[in-house]
N, C-alpha and C positions, 0 to 999 in steps of 0.2 A: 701563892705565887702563880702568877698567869704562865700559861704553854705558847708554844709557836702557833697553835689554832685558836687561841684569841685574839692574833693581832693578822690585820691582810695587807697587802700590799696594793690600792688599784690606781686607776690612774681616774680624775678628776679633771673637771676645767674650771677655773678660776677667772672670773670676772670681776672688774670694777666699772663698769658701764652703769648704772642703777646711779643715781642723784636719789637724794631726799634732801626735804626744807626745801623753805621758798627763800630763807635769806633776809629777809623782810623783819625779821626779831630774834632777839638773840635765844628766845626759844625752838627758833625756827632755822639754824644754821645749813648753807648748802652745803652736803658733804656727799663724797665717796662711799658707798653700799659695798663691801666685799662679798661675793657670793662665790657659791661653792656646787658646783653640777656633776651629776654622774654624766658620762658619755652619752647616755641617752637622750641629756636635756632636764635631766629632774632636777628638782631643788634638795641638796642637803645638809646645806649649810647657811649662816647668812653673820656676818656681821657689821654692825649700823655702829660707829666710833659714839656716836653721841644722842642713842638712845632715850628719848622724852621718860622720866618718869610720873607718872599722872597719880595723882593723891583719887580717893574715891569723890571728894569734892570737883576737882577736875572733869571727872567722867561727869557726874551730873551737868555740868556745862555744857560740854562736848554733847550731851543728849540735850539740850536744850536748844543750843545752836544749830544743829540735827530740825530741830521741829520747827526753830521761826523760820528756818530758811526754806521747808518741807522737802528735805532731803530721805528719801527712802532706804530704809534699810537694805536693802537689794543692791544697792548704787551705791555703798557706802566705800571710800577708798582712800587713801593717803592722802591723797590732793584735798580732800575735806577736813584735815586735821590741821593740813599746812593752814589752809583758809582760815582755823580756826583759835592756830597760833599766832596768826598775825591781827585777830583782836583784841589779845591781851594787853 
């Protein structure tokens, strides 16, 4: 059984500003990001209501749509995935 010093009390900021999907397929639905920050600004939380799950089939696609488009790994972000479910 846990003690009073495993649980803390702190104070957190709560955002829903964050969008993800573009909207464009119903793999790709716009929704509300909850996220979760220490006072300082850090991220230490995050939940997405309707999280993509990708088959390993999937990823080989997403790597393929990646190289016709010659998208660099460097540069690689959200907005490339939305782009990517709205070719399915």
């Amino acid at each position: 059984m846990g003690t009073s010093k495993d649980v803390q009390c702190v104070e957190v900021i709560i955002s829903k500003q964050l969008r993800r999907g573009s909207g464009k397929s119903n793999r790709s639905p716009i929704r509300a990001i909850t996220q979760v920050f220490t006072k300082n600004g850090d991220l230490i939380a995050e939940h997405d209501p309707c999280p993509e799950n990708f088959t390993p089939s999937d990823l080989v696609k997403f790597a393929q749509y990646l190289e016709l488009n010659k998208i660099i790994p460097k540069s690689i972000g959200t907005i490339h995935v939305d782009q990517w479910l709205d070719t399915l």
